[in-house]
Backbone as CSV, one residue per row, in Angstrom:
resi,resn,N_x,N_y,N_z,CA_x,CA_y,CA_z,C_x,C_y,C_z
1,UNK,0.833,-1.194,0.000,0.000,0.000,0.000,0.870,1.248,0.000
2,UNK,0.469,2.630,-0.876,1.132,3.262,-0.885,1.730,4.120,0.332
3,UNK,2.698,4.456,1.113,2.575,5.160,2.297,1.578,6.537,2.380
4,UNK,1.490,7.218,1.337,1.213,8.380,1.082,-0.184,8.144,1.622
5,UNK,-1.093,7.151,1.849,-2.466,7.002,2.109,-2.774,7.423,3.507
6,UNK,-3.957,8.242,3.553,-4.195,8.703,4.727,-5.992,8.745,4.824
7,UNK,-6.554,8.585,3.799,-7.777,8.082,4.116,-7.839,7.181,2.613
8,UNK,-8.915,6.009,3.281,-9.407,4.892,2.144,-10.902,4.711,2.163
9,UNK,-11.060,4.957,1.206,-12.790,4.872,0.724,-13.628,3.650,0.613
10,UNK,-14.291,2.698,0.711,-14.782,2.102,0.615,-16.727,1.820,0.321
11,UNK,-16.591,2.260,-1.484,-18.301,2.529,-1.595,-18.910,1.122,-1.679
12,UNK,-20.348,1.449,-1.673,-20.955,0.167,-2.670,-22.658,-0.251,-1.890
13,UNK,-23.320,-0.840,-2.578,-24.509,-0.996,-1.889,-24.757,-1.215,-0.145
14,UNK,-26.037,-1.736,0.028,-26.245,-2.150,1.314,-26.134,-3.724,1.317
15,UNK,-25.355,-3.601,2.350,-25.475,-5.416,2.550,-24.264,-6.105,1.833
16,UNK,-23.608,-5.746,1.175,-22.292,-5.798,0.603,-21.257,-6.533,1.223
17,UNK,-21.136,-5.813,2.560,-19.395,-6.072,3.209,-18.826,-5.273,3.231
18,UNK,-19.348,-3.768,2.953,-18.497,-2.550,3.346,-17.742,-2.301,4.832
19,UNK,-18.770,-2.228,6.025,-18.661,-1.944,7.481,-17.714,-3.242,7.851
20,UNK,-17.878,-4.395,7.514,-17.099,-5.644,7.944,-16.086,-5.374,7.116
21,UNK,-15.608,-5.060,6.117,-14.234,-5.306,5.825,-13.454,-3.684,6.143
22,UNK,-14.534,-2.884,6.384,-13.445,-0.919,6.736,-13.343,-1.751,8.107
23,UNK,-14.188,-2.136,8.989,-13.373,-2.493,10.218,-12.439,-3.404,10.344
24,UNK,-12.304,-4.466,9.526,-10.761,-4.959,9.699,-9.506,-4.875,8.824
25,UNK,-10.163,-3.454,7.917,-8.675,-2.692,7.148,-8.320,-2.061,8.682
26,UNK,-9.150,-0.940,9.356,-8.624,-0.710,10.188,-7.935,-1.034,11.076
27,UNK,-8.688,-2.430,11.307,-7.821,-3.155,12.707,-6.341,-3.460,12.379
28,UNK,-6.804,-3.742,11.025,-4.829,-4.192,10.202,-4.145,-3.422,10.566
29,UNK,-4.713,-2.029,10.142,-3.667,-0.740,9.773,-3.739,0.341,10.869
30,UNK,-4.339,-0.183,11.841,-4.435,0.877,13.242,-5.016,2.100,13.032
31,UNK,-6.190,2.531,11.713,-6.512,3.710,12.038,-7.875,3.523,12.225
32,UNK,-8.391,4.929,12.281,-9.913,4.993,12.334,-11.083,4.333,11.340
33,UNK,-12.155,4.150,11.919,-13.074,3.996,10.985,-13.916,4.562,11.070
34,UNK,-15.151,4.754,9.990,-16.063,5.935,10.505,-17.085,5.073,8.668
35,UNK,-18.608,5.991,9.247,-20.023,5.543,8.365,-20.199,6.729,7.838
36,UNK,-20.060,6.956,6.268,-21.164,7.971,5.866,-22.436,7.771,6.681
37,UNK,-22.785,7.067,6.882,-24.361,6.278,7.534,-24.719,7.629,8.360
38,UNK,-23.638,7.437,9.263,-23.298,8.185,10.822,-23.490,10.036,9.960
39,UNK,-23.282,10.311,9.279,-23.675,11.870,8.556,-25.028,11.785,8.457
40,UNK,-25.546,11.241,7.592,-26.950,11.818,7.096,-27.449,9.989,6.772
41,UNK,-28.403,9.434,7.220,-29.410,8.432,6.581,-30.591,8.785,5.734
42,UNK,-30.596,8.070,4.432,-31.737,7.967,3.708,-32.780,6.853,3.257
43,UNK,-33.634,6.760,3.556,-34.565,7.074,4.757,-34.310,6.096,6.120
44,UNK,-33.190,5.269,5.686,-33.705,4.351,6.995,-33.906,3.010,6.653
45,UNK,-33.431,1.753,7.318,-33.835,0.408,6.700,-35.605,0.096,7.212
46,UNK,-36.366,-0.724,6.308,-37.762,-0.515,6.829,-38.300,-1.859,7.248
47,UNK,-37.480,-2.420,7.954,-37.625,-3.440,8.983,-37.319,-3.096,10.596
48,UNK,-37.928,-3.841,11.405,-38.143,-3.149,12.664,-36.291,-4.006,13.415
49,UNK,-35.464,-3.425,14.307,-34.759,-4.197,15.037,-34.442,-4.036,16.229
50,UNK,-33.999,-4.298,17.732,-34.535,-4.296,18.598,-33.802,-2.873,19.022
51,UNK,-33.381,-1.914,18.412,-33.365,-0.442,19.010,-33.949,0.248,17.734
52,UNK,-34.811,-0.276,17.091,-35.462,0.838,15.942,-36.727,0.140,15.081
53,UNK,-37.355,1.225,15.378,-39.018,0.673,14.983,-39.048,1.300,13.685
54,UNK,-40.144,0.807,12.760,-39.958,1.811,11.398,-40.867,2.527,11.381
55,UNK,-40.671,3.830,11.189,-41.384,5.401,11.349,-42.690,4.888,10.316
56,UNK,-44.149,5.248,10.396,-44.407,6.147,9.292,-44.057,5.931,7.968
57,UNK,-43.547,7.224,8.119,-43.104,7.991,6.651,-41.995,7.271,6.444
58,UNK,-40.926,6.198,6.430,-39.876,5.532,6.054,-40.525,4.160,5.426
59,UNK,-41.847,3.544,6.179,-42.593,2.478,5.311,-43.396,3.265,4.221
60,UNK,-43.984,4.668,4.203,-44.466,5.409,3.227,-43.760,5.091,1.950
61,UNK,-42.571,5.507,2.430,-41.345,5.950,1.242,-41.368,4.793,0.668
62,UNK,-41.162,2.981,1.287,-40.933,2.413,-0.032,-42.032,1.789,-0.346
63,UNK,-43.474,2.103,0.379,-44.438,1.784,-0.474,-44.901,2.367,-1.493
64,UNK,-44.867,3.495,-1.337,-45.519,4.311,-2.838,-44.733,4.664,-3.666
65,UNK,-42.875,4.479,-3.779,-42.321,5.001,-4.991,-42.229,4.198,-5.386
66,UNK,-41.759,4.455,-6.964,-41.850,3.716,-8.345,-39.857,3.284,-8.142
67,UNK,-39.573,1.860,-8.603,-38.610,1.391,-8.762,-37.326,2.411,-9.037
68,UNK,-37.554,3.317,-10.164,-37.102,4.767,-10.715,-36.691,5.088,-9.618
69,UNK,-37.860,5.821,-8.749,-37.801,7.009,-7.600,-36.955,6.437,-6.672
70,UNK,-37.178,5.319,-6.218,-36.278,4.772,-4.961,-35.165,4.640,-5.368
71,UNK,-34.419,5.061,-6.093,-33.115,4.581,-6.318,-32.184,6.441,-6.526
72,UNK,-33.362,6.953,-7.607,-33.007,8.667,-8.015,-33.066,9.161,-6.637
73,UNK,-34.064,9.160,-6.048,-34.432,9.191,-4.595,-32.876,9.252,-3.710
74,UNK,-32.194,8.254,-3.679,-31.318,7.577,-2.998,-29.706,8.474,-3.277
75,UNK,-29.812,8.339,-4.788,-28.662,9.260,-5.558,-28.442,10.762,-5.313
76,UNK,-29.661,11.502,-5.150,-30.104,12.885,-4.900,-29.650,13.141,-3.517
77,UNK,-30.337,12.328,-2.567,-29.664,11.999,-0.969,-28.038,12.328,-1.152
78,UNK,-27.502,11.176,-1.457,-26.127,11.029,-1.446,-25.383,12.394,-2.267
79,UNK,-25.696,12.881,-2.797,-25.565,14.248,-3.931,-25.634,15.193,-2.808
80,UNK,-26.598,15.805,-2.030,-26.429,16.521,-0.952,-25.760,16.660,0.365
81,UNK,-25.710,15.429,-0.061,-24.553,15.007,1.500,-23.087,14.675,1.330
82,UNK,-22.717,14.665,-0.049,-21.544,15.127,-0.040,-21.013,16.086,0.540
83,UNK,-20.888,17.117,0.499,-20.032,18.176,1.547,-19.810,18.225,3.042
84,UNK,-20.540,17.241,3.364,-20.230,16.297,4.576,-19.123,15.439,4.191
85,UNK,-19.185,14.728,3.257,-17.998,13.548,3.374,-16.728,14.239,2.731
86,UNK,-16.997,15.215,1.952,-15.334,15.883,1.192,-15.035,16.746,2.612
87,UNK,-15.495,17.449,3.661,-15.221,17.866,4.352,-14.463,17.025,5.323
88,UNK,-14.910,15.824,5.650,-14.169,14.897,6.571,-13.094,14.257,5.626
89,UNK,-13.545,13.680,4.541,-12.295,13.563,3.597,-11.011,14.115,3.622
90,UNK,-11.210,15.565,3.751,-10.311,16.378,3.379,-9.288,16.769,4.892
91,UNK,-10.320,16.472,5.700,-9.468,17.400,7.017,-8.762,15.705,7.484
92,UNK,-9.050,14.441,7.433,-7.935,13.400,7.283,-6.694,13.362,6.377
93,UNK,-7.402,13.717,5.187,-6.128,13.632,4.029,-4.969,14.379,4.383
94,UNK,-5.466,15.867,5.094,-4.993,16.826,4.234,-3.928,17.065,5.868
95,UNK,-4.348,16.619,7.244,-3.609,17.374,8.403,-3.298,15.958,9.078
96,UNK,-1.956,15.944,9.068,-1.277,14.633,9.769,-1.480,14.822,11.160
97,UNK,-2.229,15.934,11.969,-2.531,15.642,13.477,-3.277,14.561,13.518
98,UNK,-4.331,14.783,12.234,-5.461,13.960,12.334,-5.359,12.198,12.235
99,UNK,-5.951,11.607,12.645,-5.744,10.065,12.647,-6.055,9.760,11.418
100,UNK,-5.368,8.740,10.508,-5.359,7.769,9.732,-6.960,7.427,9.316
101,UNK,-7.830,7.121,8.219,-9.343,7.061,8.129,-9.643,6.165,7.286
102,UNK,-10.549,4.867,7.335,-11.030,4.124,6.790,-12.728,4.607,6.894
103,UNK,-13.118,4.752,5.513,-14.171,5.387,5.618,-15.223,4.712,4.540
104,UNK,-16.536,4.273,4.868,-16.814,3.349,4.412,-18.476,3.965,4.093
105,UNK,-18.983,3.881,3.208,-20.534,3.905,3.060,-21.563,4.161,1.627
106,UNK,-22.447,3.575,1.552,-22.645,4.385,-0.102,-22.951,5.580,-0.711
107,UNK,-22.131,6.717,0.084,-22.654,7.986,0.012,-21.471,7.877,-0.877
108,UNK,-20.379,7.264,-0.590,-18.897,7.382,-1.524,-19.586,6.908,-2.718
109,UNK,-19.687,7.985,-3.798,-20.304,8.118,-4.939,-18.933,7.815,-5.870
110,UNK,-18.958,7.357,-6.939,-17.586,7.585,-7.541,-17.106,8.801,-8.083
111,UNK,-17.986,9.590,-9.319,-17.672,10.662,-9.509,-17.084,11.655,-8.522
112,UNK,-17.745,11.627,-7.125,-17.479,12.338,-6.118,-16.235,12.310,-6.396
113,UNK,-15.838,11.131,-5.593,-14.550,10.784,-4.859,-13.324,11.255,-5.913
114,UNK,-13.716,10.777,-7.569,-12.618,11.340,-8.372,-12.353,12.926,-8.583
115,UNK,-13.835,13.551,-8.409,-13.391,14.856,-7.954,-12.402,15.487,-7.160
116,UNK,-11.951,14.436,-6.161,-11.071,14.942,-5.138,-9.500,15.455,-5.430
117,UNK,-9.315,14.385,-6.247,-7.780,14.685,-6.280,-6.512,14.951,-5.609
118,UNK,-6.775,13.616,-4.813,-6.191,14.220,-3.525,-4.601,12.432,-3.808
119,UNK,-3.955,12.929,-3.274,-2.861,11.783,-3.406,-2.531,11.175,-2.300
120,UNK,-3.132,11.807,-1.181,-3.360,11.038,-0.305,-4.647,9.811,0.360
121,UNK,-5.447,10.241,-0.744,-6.780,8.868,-0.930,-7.099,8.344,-2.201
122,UNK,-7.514,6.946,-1.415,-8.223,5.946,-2.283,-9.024,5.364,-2.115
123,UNK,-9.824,5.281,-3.299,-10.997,4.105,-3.206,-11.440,2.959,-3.646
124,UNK,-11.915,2.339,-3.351,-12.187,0.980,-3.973,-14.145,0.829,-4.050
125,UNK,-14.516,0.269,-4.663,-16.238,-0.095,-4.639,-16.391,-1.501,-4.883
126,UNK,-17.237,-2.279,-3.932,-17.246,-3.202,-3.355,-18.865,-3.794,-4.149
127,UNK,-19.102,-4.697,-4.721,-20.444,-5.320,-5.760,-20.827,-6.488,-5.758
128,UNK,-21.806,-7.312,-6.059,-22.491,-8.286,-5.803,-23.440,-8.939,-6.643
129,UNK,-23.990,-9.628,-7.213,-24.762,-10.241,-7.931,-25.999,-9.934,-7.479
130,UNK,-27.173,-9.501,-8.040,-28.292,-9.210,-7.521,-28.691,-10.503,-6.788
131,UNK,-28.373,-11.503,-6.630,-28.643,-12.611,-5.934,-28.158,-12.669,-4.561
132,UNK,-26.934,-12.192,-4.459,-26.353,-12.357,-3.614,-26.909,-11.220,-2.717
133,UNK,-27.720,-9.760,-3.244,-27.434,-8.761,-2.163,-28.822,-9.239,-1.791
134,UNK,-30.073,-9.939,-2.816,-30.868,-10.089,-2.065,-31.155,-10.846,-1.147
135,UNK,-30.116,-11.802,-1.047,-30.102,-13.388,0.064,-29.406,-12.798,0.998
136,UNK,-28.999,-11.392,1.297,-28.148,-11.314,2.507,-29.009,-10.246,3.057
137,UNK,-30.199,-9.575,2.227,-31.088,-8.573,2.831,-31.817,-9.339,3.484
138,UNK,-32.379,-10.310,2.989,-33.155,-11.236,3.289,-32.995,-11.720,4.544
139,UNK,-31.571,-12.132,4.413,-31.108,-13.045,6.278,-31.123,-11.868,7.119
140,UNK,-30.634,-10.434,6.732,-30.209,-9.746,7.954,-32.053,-9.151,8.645
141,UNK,-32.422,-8.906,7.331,-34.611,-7.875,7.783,-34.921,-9.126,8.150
142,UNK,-34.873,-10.173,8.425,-35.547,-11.797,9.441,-36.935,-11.391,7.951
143,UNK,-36.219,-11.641,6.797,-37.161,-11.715,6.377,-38.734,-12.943,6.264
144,UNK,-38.141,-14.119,6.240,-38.643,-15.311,6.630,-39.769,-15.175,7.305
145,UNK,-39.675,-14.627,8.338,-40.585,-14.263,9.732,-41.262,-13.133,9.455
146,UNK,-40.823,-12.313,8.399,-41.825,-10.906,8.572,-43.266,-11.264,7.972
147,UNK,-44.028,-10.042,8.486,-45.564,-10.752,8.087,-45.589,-9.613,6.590
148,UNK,-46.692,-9.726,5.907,-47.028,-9.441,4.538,-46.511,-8.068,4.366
149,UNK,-46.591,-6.953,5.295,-46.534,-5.975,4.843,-45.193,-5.485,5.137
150,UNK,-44.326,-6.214,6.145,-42.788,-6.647,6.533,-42.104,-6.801,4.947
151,UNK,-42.768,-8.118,4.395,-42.421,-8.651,3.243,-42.322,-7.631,1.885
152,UNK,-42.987,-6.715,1.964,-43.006,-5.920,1.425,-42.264,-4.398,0.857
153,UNK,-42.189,-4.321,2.086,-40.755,-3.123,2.532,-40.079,-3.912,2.094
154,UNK,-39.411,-4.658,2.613,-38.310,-5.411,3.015,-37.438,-5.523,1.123
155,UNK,-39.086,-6.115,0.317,-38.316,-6.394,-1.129,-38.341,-5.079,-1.720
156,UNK,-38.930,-4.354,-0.911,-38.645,-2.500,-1.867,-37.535,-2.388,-1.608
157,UNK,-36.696,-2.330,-0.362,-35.707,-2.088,-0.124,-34.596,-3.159,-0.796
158,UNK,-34.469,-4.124,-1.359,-33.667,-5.108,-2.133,-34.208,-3.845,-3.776
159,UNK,-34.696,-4.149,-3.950,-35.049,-3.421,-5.769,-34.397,-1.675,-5.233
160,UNK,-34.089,-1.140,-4.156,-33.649,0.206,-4.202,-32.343,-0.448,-4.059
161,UNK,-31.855,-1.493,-3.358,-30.408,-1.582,-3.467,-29.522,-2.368,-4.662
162,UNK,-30.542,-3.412,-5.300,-29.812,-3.346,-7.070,-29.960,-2.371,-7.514
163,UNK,-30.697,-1.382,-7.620,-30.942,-0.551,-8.354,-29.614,0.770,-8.075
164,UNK,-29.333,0.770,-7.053,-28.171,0.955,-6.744,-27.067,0.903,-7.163
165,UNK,-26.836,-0.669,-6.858,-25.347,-1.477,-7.463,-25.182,-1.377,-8.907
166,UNK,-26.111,-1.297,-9.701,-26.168,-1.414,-10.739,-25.831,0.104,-11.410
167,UNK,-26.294,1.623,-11.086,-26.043,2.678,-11.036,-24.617,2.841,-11.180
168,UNK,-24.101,2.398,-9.724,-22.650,2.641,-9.013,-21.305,1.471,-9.652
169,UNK,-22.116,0.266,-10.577,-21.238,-0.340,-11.295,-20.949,0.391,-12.621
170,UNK,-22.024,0.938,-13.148,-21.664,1.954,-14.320,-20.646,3.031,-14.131
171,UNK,-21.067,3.610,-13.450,-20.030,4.949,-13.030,-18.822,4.321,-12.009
172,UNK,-18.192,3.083,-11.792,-17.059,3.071,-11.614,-16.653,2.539,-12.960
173,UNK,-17.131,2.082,-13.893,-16.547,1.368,-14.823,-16.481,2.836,-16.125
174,UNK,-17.315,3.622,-15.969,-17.146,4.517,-17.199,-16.443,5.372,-16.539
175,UNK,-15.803,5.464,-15.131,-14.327,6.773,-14.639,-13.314,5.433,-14.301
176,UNK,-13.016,4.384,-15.087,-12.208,3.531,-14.707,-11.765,3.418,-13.417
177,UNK,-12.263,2.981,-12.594,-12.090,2.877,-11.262,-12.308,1.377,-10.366
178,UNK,-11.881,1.267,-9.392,-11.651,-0.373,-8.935,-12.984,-0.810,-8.177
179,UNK,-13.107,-2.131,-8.785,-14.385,-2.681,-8.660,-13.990,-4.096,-7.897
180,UNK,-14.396,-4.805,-6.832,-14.055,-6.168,-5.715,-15.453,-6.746,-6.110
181,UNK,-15.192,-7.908,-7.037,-16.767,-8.436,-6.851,-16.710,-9.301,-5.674
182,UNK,-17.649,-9.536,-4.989,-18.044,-9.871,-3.557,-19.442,-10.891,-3.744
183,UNK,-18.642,-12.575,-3.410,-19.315,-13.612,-3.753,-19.865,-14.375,-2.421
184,UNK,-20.962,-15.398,-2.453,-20.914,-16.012,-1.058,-19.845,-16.627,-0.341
185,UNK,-18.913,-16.896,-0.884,-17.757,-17.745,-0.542,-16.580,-16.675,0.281
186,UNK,-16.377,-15.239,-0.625,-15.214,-14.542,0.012,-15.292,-14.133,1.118
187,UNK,-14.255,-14.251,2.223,-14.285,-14.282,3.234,-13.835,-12.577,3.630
188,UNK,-13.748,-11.964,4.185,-13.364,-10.520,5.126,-12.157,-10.266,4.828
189,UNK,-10.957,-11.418,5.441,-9.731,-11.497,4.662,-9.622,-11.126,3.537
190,UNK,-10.047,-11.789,2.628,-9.651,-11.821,1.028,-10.279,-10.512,0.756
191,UNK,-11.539,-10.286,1.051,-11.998,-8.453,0.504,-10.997,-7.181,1.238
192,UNK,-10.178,-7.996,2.726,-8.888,-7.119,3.366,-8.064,-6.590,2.240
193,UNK,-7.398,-8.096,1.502,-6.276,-8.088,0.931,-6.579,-7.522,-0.816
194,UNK,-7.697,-7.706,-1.040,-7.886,-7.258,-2.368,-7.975,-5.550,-2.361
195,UNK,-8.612,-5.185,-1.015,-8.877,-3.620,-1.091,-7.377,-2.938,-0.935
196,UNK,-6.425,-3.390,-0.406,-5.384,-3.184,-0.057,-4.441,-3.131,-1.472
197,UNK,-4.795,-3.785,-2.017,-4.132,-4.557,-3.118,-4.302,-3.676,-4.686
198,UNK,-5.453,-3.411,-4.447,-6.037,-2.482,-5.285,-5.857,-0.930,-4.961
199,UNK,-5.607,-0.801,-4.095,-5.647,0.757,-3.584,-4.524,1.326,-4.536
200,UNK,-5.025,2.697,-5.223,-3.867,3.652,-5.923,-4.460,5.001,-5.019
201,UNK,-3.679,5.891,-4.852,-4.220,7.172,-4.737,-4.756,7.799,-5.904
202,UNK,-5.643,8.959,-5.714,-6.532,9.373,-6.625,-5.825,10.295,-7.506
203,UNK,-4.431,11.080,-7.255,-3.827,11.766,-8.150,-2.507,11.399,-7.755
């Protein structure tokens, strides 16, 4: 890895392996980790878990939009809340008081991030087979167990997150940028050593 690195990006849908593998780049490499999540959430996962009930207006949201909306919806979010993440971006990159940053979430847009130009970061985007992200939405919302209208959210929220991956695979592939496909088999390790492996700085 290059020394020059002082924050590492890590985009890509929900349910992926983002948060599990930024926490054990960190643990490798002794620095921080941190969630776009933790800035701004949009809207919210719409399954209930035992510190969060689902609002309202967050089962609203993925009952009545159109496949389209939940996803433009999602992009627009992440579009505004950038200047949150180039701001933290920047004050890691840029001031060696600051601690070392593994920074992980799907607000890391690609275009964004190549905007930066910074030579002290990199990113990688982390992808999945629409099969795969929906068998792992599935295990984590207890989908099995949810009742009809559980079941429901639950697959809005799978169709907003291909709809996603699929977005965020275009635009790393048309700004040539590094893509980890992420299978049932790869283990935390291997997405460690590939993100590592792959890392260039951005200028």
């Amino acid at each position: 890895m290059d020394e020059r690195l002082r924050v590492i990006l890590i985009g890509g849908t929900s349910n992926i392996g983002k948060s599990t593998v930024a926490a054990r780049l960190a643990e490798q490499l002794g620095w921080g980790v941190r969630s776009t999540d933790k800035l701004a959430r949009y809207p919210g996962r719409p399954w209930p878990t035992p510190t969060w009930e689902v609002p309202p207006h967050v089962a609203e949201h993925y009952r009545t939009l159109s496949d389209v909306d939940l996803v433009e919806g999602q992009l627009a979010h992440y579009q505004n809340m950038w200047p949150l993440v180039d701001a933290l971006v920047r004050e890691h990159a840029g001031d060696p008081a600051t601690e070392r940053l593994v920074l992980e979430g799907s607000g890391i847009w690609p275009d964004n991030v190549l905007a930066l130009h910074l030579p002290s970061v990199a990113a990688v985007w982390l992808s999945g087979s629409p099969e795969l992200i929906e068998a792992r939405i599935f295990a984590e919302s207890g989908y099995a167990n949810a009742d009809a209208e559980g079941r429901l959210l639950i697959e809005r929220f799978v169709v907003r997150s291909i709809g996603y991956d699929r977005e965020m695979r275009a635009a790393v592939s048309r700004l040539g940028q590094r893509l980890i496909e992420v299978t049932s088999t790869t283990s935390v390790d291997q997405l460690a050593a590939l993100c590592l492996e792959r890392m260039r700085p951005l200028a």
